[in-house]
Every structure is written in structure tokens, then in C-alpha cells.
KOLDRENMI-568269 format. One record per residue (C-alpha): residue number from 1; x, z, y. Coordinates in steps of 0.5 Angstrom, whole numbers, plus 500, padded with zeros to 3 digits. Layout:
<atoms>
(NUM; (X; Z; Y)),
...
</atoms>
This chain:
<atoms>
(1; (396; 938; 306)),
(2; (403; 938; 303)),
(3; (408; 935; 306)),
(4; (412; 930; 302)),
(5; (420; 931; 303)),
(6; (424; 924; 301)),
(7; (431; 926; 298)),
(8; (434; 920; 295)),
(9; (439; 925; 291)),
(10; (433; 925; 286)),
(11; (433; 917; 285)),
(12; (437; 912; 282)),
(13; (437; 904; 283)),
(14; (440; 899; 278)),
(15; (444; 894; 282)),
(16; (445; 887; 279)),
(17; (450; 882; 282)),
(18; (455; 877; 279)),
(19; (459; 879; 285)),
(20; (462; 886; 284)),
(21; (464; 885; 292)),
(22; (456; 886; 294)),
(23; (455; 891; 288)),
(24; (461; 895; 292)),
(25; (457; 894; 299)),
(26; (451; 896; 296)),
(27; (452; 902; 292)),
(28; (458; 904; 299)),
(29; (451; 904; 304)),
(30; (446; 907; 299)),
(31; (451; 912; 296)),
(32; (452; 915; 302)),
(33; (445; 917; 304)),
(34; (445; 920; 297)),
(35; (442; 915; 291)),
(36; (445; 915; 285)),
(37; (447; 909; 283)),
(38; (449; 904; 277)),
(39; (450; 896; 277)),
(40; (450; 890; 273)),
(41; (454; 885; 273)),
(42; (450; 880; 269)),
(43; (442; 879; 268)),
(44; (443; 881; 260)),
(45; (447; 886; 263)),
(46; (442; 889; 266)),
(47; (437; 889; 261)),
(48; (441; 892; 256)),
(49; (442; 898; 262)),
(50; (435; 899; 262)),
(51; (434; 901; 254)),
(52; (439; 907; 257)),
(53; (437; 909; 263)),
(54; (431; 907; 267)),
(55; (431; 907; 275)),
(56; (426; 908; 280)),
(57; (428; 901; 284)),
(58; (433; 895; 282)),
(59; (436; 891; 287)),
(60; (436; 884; 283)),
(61; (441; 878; 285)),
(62; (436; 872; 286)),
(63; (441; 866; 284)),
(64; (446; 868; 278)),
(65; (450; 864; 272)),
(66; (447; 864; 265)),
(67; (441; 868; 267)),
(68; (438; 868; 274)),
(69; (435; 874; 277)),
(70; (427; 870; 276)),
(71; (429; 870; 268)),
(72; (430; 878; 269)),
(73; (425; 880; 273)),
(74; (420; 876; 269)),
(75; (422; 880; 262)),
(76; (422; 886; 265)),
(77; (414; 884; 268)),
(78; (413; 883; 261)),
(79; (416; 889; 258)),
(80; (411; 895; 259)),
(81; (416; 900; 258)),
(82; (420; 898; 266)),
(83; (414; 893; 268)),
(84; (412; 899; 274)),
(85; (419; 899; 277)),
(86; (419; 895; 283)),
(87; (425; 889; 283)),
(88; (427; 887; 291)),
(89; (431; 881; 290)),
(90; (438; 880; 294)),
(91; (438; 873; 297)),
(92; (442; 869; 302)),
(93; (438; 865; 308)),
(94; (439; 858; 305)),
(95; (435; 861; 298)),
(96; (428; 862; 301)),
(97; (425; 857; 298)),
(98; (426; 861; 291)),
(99; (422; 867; 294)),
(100; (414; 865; 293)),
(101; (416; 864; 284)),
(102; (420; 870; 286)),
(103; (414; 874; 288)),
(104; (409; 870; 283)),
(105; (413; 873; 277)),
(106; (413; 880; 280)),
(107; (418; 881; 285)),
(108; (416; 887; 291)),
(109; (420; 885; 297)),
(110; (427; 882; 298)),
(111; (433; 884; 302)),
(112; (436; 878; 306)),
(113; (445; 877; 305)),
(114; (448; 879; 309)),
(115; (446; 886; 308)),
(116; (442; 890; 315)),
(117; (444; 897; 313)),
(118; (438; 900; 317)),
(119; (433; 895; 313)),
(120; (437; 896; 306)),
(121; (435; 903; 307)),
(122; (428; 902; 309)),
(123; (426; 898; 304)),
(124; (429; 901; 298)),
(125; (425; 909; 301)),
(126; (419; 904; 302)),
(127; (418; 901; 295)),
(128; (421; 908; 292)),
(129; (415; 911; 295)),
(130; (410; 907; 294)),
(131; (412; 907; 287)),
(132; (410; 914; 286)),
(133; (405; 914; 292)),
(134; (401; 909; 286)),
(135; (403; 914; 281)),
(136; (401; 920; 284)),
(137; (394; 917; 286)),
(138; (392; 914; 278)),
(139; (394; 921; 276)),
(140; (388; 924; 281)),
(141; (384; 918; 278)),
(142; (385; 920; 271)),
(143; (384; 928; 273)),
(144; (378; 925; 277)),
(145; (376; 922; 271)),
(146; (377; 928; 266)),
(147; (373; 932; 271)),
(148; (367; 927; 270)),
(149; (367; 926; 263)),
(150; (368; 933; 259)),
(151; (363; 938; 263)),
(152; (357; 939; 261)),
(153; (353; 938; 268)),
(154; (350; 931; 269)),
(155; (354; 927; 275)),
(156; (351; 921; 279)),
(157; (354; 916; 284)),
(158; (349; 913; 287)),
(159; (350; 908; 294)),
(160; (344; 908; 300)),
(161; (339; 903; 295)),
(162; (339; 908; 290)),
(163; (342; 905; 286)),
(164; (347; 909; 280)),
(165; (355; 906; 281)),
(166; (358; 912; 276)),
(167; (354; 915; 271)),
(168; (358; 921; 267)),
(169; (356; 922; 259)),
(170; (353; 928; 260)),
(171; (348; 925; 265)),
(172; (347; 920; 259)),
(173; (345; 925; 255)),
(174; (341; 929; 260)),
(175; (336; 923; 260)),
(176; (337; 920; 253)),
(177; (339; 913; 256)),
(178; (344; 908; 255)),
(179; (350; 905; 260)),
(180; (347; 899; 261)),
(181; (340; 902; 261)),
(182; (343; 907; 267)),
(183; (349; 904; 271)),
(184; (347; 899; 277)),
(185; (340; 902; 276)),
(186; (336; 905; 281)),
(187; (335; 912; 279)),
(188; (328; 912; 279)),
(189; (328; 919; 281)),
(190; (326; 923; 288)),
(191; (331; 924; 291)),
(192; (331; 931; 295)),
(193; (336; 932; 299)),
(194; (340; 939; 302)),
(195; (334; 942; 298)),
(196; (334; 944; 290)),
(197; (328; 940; 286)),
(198; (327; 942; 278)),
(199; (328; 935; 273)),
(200; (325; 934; 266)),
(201; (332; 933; 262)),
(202; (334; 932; 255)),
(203; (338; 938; 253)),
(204; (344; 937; 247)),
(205; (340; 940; 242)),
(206; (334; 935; 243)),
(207; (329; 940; 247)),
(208; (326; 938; 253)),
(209; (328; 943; 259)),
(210; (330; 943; 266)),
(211; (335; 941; 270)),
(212; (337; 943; 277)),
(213; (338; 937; 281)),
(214; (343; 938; 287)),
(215; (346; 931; 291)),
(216; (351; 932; 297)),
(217; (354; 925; 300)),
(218; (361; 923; 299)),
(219; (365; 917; 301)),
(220; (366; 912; 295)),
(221; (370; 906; 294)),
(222; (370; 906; 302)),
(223; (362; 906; 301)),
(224; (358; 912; 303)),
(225; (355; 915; 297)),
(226; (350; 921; 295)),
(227; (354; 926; 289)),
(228; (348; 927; 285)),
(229; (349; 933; 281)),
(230; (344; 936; 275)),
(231; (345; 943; 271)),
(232; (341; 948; 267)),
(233; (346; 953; 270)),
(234; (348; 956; 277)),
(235; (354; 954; 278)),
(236; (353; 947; 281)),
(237; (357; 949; 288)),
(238; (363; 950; 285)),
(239; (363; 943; 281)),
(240; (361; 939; 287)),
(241; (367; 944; 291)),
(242; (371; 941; 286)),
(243; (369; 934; 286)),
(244; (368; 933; 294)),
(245; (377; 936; 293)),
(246; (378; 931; 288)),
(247; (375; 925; 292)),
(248; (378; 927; 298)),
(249; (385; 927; 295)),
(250; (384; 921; 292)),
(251; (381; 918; 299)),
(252; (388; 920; 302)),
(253; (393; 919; 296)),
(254; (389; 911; 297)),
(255; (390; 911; 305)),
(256; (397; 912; 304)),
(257; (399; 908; 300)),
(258; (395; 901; 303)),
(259; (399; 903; 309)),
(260; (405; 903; 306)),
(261; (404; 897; 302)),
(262; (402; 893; 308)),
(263; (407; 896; 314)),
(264; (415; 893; 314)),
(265; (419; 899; 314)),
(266; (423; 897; 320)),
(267; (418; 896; 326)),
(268; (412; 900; 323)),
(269; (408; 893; 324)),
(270; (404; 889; 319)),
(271; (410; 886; 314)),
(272; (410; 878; 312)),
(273; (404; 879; 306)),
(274; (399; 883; 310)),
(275; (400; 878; 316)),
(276; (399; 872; 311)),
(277; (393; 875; 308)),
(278; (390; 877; 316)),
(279; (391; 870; 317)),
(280; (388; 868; 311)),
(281; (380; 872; 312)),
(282; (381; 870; 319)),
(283; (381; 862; 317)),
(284; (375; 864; 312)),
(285; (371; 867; 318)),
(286; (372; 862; 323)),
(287; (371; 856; 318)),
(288; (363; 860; 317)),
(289; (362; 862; 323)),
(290; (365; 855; 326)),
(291; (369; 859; 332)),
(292; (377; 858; 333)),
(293; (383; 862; 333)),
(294; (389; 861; 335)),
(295; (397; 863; 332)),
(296; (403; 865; 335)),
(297; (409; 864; 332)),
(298; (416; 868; 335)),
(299; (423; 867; 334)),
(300; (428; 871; 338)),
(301; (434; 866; 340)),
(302; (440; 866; 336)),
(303; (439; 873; 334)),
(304; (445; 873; 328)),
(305; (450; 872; 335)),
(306; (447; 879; 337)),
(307; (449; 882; 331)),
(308; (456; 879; 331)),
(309; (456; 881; 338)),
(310; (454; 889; 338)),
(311; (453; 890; 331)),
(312; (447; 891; 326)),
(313; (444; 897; 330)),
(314; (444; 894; 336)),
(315; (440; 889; 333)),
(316; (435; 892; 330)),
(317; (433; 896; 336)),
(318; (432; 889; 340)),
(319; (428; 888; 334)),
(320; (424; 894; 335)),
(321; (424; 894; 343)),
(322; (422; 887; 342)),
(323; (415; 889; 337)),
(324; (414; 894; 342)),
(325; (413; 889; 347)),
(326; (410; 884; 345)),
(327; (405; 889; 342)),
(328; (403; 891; 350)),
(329; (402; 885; 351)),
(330; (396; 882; 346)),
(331; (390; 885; 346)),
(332; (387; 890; 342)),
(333; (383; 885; 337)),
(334; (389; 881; 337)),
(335; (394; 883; 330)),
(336; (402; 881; 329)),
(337; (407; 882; 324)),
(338; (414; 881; 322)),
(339; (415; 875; 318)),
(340; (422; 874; 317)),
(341; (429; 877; 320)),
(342; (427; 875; 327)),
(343; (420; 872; 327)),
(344; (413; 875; 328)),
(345; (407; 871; 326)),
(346; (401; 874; 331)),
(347; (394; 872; 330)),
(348; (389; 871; 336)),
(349; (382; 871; 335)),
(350; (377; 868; 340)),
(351; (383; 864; 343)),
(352; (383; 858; 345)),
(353; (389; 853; 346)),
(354; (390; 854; 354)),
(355; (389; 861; 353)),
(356; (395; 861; 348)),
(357; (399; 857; 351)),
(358; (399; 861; 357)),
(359; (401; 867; 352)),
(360; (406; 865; 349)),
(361; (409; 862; 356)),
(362; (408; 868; 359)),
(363; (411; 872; 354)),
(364; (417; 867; 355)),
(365; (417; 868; 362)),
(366; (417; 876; 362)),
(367; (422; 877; 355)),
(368; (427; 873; 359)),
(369; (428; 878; 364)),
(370; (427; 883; 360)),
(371; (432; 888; 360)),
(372; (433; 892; 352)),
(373; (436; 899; 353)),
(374; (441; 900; 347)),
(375; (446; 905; 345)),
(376; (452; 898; 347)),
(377; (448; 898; 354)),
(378; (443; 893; 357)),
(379; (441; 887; 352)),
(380; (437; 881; 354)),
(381; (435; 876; 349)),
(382; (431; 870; 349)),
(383; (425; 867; 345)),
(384; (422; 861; 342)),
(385; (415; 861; 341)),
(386; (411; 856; 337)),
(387; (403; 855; 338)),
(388; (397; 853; 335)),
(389; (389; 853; 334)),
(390; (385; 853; 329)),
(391; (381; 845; 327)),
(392; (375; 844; 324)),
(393; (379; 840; 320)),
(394; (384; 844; 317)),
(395; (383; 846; 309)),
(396; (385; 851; 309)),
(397; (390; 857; 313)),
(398; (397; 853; 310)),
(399; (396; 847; 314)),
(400; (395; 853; 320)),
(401; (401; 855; 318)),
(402; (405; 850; 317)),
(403; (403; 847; 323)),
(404; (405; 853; 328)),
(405; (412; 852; 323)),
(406; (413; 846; 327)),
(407; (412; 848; 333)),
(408; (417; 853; 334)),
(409; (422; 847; 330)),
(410; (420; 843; 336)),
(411; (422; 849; 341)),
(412; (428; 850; 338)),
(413; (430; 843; 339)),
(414; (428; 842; 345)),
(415; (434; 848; 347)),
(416; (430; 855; 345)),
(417; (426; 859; 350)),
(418; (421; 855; 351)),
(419; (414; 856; 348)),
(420; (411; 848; 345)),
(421; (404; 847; 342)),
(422; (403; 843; 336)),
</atoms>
């Protein structure tokens, strides 16, 4: 498998920002690991830019005058020409509430004032990869694509019912059917499998001959499927050889590229949108099978002191020290996410209020004599933990959401470091 190597030398990133003090801070960090780097000073600015050169990344200052960054980023969505480049917007802590439009008009991340360099960094390589990751996997689609479509043997997808999920023209042609005559049909044929059967076919001149017909298994849209071959020459192994590599190639491009997509940068857990969707099926599947679940939602104490105190480094390996502690302490079946510069969202199905609470206490308890190794020395940090359960009566999992938010505003007033159900 080849190994992809990241140079940021052969990337660019369009800064735009009212403030040419963030656009030097900026451009100063990501200079330095190689980027190459051009900025705006105003959303028409940056849209005359791209008609000269188009980056592979836009940091996009979330509230400027005359034209904010929501109406930049939402005519970039509507022009094809840079719709692909991912826009990550540059935000202050007290401009949150713009981010939902911003992700509905096509925003990809956001970096929050003032800048974490470790994070910066991270996202800017994670969004430039999963830009080319998309890329390189619908070149494989279309390569598959042509495969299919230009050979003159016959190619069928068919799931464990026998029924045709993919069906090329020359298959068509072989048995002088429609599309909607074939697709999501069963076959109608035997089916001999690890054998070679003969099958009557219509030839391209019109005549009546036979076809070999070879089938190997294969994965499919995550789905076990047969490849069914049919040809009237002696070359099927090397077709179904090329497939089989096609199909795997995809297989791998896809993985890669849902794990990138659903994992922040900086922690390597979920990030704040696959959690949310966790979230989401895990409310769907206790609504049907009237079962209950628990969330836990936690927020490290005045974490910005610590970064004043010890510098951002130090604050982003408390951040990782603290994930890799509280992922010790959740059970297998048990997901956690990053939701926020120091906040992680866990989800706990099967549990209830009790055993809830009793986590989040123990968690409380056992953090606060936690010692974190770091470069600056020994770090102890406390947490604020909010809990609650699953109610019949909830509409839908934003009410969940909300109300475990509350409980960790009630922690938090009632002095940190404390765990309060809600």
C-alpha cells in the first residue's frame, strides 16, 4: 500500500481577516511548517484573489464589516469553480451562536481566537488532506467506472437475494434487456459458484452464443455481494483481478477518508459532528426499543488559566492526557467526543441515572488527584461534569443535549468540580 507523505510546501491557504494582526499571526505559524500563504483584507477581496489563484484551504474571518465571512463563504458554495475548497472559519469564543449557519452554508471546521498553534495546524493538515483524500477516492469511482462501462464482458453486482444492485451495458446487451428490466431484479439465472456454468447471450451482431459465466465475492457498498462475470473469451481472471483491485482500492480510499472525516485532530477521538450524530442514532434506537441511555458532559476547570500559566503546548497535552483518561475509564460499548476547546460529550448506552452519576463522580474524584505529566512538570486540573438520562418523554436528542448543557451550568455555579444531573 503506498504510503502518503504530507509536505505542506505544496499547499496554499488564503487568509482573510479585517485585522492584518491575525492575518500575521497566522500566516507567521503556518509559514513556518511550510505553507505557502495569501491573505484578504476584506470578503471582496478574497473573492477577487480566487479568480487569480485558487488555495487548497481558506481561513475565513467569521464577523467583518461590509461583507461577513457567512456572505463569502456562502458565494464561494455557489460558484463550482472553488465550491471544493474547504473553508474553516476564524471565530472569537462570544461568536459561537453564528456557527450552526456557518456549517449550513458549507463551512468544514472552525478555529477558535485566540489561536492554539497545535490546533491551528492540525485542522489546516486534516482538512487538506480530506479534500484530496475526497479527491483521489471519486478518481477511483470514475477509473471503476470506466472500467465497467467500455469492456465488452458482461458485469453484474448481485446482493445475497440475487438481486442485480449494478449492471454494466454489455451485460445489457448480452441479454437484450433494459436498465429497469435488469437493475434491482433478481437475476433469474443459476448461479454456480467456484464453478464455470455456459449461458445463452445475445452477441453484439445479434446472434445467439454463449457466455462463460464466472462469479467471485466481493464487499460492496459495505455489503457482501457476488461479482458476476459473463464472457465469450478466456480472459475473465484478469478482468475479475482488475475489479477485485479496484474495488479494494475503493474500499481503502473510503475508510480513510470517513475516519478523517469523523476524528479531531488534535485528541484522535470523535470530533464534535460524529458525536452529535452518535448522539442522534443512539436516541432513535432507545425511542424504538423503549430502552434508556445516559450522556456525560465534561468540561475541565479553568482550562484558559492553564494555558496563561504554562503556555499552549502544556494545554494541549493536558487536553490529550485527559482523553486518554477518561477513555480508560468508559466501557467498550461507551463513545466519547471532543465538543469544544475543553469539553467532551460521552454517550453510555444501557446506563442508567445511578450508574451515571456514580461515573461522573468517580471521574470527579479520581481527576482531581490526578497528576499530568508535561514538559513544564506536574499539572493537576479539575472537571465539571454535567449528567443525564434518557426520558421517554424527550422529542427528540436536542432536548437531551440541552438539558445535560444545563447540568454542567449548574455545576459550574455551584463552584466546579463537582458532577450535577439535571
Amino acid at each position: 500500500m503506498e504510503k502518503d507523505i504530507f509536505n505542506p510546501q505544496n499547499y496554499t491557504v488564503l487568509i482573510v481577516d479585517d485585522l492584518i494582526q491575525n492575518i500575521q499571526v497566522l500566516a507567521t505559524t503556518l509559514e513556518a511548517k511550510g505553507y505557502s500563504i495569501t491573505y484578504a483584507l476584506s470578503g471582496k477581496e478574497a473573492l477577487q484573489r480566487l479568480k487569480a489563484i485558487q488555495p487548497d484551504l481558506i481561513l475565513l474571518d467569521l464577523l467583518m464589516p461590509e461583507m461577513s465571512g457567512l456572505e463569502v463563504c456562502e458565494e464561494i458554495r455557489r460558484n463550482s469553480d472553488y465550491s471544493h475548497i474547504p473553508i474553516l472559519f476564524l471565530t472569537a469564543s462570544h461568536e459561537e451562536e453564528h456557527l450552526l449557519e456557518a456549517f449550513e452554508k458549507g463551512a468544514a471546521d472552525y478555529i477558535t481566537k485566540p489561536f492554539r498553534t497545535a490546533e491551528l495546524l492540525a485542522r489546516v493538515q486534516t482538512h487538506i488532506q480530506l479534500k484530496y483524500q475526497t479527491k483521489k477516492l471519486r478518481e477511483s469511482e470514475n477509473k471503476l467506472n470506466t472500467i465497467v462501462t467500455y469492456i465488452k464482458d458482461g458485469i453484474l453486482i448481485v446482493d445475497h437475494d440475487g438481486v442485480v444492485q449494478f449492471v454494466n451495458p454489455a451485460a445489457l446487451q448480452m441479454f437484450d434487456k433494459s436498465f429497469d428490466d435488469l437493475l434491482y431484479h433478481e437475476l433469474g439465472i443459476p448461479v454456480v459458484v467456484g464453478k464455470v456454468a455456459e449461458l445463452d447471450i445475445i452477441r453484439a451482431n445479434g446472434v445467439l452464443g454463449k457466455a462463460e459465466i464466472t462469479v467471485g465475492d466481493a464487499e460492496w457498498l459495505d455489503k457482501k455481494v457476488s461479482i458476476v462475470s459473463l464472457r465469450d473469451v478466456s480472459e475473465r481472471n484478469q478482468i475479475e483481478r482488475k475489479l477485485r483491485i479496484a474495488l479494494n482500492k475503493q474500499k481503502v480510499l473510503s475508510q480513510k477518508l470517513k475516519k478523517i472525516a469523523n476524528t479531531d485532530p488534535l485528541t484522535g477521538i470523535f470530533n464534535r459532528r460524529h458525536i452529535l450524530s452518535i448522539l442522534q442514532e443512539e436516541f432513535k434506537r432507545n425511542k424504538l426499543y423503549d430502552q434508556t441511555f445516559s450522556l456525560l458532559l465534561v468540561d475541565i476547570d479553568h482550562f484558559k488559566s492553564v494555558n496563561r500559566s504554562y503556555g499552549n503546548p502544556v494545554g494541549d497535552q493536558v487536553l490529550q492526557e485527559i482523553t486518554i483518561f477518561l477513555g480508560n475509564c468508559l466501557r467498550s460499548v461507551d463513545m466519547i467526543g471532543r465538543c469544544g476547546g475543553e469539553e467532551f460529550l460521552a454517550v453510555l448506552p444501557g446506563t442508567t441515572l445511578d450508574g451515571a452519576l456514580e461515573l461522573g463522580e468517580s471521574l470527579c474524584s479520581r481527576i482531581r488527584n490526578l497528576k499530568i505529566e508535561t514538559r513544564a512538570g506536574f499539572v493537576q486540573v479539575t472537571v465539571s461534569i454535567g449528567v443525564t438520562v434518557y426520558s421517554s418523554e424527550d422529542s427528540n436528542d436536542e432536548v437531551m443535549l440541552k438539558r445535560v448543557d444545563d447540568a454542567l451550568y449548574k455545576a459550574k455555579e455551584l463552584g466546579r468540580n463537582r458532577c450535577v444531573f439535571n
